[in-house]
C-alpha positions, 0 to 999 in steps of 0.5 A, spaced: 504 471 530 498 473 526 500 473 519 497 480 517 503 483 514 500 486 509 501 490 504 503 510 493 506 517 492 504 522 487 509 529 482 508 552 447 509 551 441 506 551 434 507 543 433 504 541 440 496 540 437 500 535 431 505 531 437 499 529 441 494 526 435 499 523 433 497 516 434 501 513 441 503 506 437 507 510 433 511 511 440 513 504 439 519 505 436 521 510 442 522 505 446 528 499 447 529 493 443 526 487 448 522 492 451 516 494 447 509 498 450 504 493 452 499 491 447 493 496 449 497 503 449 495 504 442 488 506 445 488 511 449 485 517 446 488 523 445 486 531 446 490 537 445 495 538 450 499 546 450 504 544 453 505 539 447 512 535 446 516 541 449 516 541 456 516 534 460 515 538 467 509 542 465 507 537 462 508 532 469 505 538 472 498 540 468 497 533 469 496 532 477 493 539 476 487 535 472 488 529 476 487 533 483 483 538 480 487 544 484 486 550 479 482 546 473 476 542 474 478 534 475 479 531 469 482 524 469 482 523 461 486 530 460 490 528 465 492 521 462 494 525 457 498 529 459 503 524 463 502 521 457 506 526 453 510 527 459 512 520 460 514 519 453 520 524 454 522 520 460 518 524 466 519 519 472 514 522 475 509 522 469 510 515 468 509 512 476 502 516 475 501 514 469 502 507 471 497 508 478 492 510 472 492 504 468 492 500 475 486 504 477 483 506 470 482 512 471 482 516 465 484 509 461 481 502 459 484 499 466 490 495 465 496 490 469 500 490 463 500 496 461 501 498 469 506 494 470 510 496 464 510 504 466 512 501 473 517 499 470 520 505 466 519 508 473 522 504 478 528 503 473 529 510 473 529 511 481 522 513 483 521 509 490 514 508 489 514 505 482 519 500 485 515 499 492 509 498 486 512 492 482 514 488 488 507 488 489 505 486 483 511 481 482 509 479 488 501 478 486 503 476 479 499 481 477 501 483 469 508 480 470 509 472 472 509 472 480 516 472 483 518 472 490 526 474 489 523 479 483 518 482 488 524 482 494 529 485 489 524 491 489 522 492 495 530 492 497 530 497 492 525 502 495 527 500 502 534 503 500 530 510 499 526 510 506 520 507 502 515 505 509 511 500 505 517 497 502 520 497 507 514 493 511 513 489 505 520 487 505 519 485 513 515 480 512 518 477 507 525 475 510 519 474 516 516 468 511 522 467 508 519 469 501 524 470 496 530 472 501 532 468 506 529 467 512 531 471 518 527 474 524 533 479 526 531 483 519 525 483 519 524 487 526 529 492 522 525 492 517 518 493 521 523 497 526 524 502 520 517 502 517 514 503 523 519 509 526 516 512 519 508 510 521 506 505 518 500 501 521 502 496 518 509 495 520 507 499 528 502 492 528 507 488 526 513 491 530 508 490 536 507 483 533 514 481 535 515 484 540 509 479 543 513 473 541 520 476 541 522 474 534 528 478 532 527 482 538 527 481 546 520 480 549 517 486 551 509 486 552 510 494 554 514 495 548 508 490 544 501 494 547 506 501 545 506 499 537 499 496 537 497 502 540 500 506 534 496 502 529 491 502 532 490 510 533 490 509 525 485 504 524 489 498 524 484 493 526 488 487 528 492 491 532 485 493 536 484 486 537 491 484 540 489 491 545 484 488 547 487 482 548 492 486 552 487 490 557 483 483 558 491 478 559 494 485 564 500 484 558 504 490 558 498 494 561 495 494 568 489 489 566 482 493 564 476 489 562 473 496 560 478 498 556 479 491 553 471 492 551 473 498 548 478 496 542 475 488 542 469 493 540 472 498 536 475 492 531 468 488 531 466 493 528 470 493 523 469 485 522 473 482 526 471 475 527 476 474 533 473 481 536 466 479 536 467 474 539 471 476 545 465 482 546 460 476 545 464 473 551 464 479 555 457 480 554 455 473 556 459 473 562 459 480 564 466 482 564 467 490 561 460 491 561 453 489 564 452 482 562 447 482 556 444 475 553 441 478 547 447 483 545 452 477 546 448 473 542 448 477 537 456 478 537 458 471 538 453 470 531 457 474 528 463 471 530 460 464 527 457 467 521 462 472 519 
């Protein structure tokens, strides 16, 4: 099985101007001991905020109004602001969009640590989101010390919510045994799961195995049914095992046209093993009308990537 498992959701008073320009060191000392706020949080600027100190909810809503640009003109420094405000009172859903902000940058100077730090405040209190987020960063190492159990952990955590990158996330690694211990069974329950809810990635995966029969009986009707999902969305691999498919007549009546059709389809968004396949059907003629010049150019590709 190709080993392309890869691996998110966005929610007056007088003392309001005074609140905000206090400077946001100062927070420190709201949060618990152990857990202190990573070494750039003090240089976000501030700007004057109506909701002030007073309503976390409005404050959460003013800022995806800013981040969207539904109603005010798109602001992402006023919006940072603003979840900011709101994520200091303990807004999850302020401190999970804080924390895509300074993944991103957007409004804020980009920061893994500070990112990681606002997932975790998130993720600690149920936002399935942040949860799924710091599996990936433990997973990566970014901002927090790579660890396959901690990453595991969380993503168990989302799955538990119904969280489809988790869940495929988590898939893969009981697929590779990651943090977890190894099983096949669990991870078709996972893709299974994932895929049921339409993620690419996890409808690739599901086809993926059911190629091989790993943690399910082998299907090729079932294989080309999943790869044939993700592909609808784009996913490039699945393309490419489509056309595999069409040219091999598993689970499909054979069609080198249609095995042209997606060999082409992922070549063209840098499949290697696709471009070479086209390149092969159009030196052979196979689908298309045999073309020396166009089958040199794709098996090029395929050598030059």
């Amino acid at each position: 099985m190709e080993n392309s498992v890869g691996h998110a959701v966005l929610k007056s008073s007088r003392f309001a101007l005074l609140s905000l320009l206090l400077p946001i060191a100062g927070c420190a000392a709201m949060h618990p001991a152990g857990n202190s706020a990573p070494p750039d949080a003090t240089i976000m600027p501030q700007v004057p905020s109506p909701a002030g100190s007073g309503d976390a909810s409005a404050q959460n809503g003013l800022g995806m109004a800013f981040y969207e640009g539904n109603g005010v003109p798109q602001d992402y420094l006023k919006a940072a602001n603003y979840f900011q405000s709101a994520a200091q009172q303990g807004d999850v859903n302020a401190e999970y969009m804080l924390a895509t902000m300074y993944m991103s940058g957007k409004g804020v100077g980009q920061s893994d640590v500070s990112a990681d730090y606002w997932l975790q405040k998130a993720a600690a209190g149920g936002n399935a989101d942040a949860q799924n987020d710091l599996g990936d960063a433990y997973t990566f190492g970014r901002g927090v010390p790579q660890s396959d159990a901690d990453a595991a952990i969380w993503y168990n955590k989302a799955a538990d919510q119904g969280n489809a990158q988790a869940e495929n996330s988590l898939g893969f690694d009981y697929d590779a045994g990651k943090g977890v211990t190894q099983s096949y069974a669990r991870a078709a329950q996972l893709f299974q799961a994932a895929a049921e809810s339409g993620d690419p990635k996890a409808e690739h995966n599901l086809g993926n195995y059911y190629d091989r029969g790993l943690g399910v009986q082998q299907d090729y009707g079932q294989a080309v049914y999943w790869w044939t999902k993700a592909a609808e969305q784009g996913n490039v691999e699945a393309e490419d095992n489509l056309g595999n498919a069409y040219h091999l007549g598993q689970g499909v009546d054979p069609s080198d046209s249609k095995a042209v059709y997606w060999w082409r389809l992922a070549a063209n968004s840098g499949s290697v093993p696709a471009a070479y396949s086209l390149g092969n059907a159009y030196s052979t003629g196979q689908g298309v009308p045999a073309n020396p010049e166009t089958a040199a150019y794709w098996l090029m590709l395929a050598a030059n990537p």
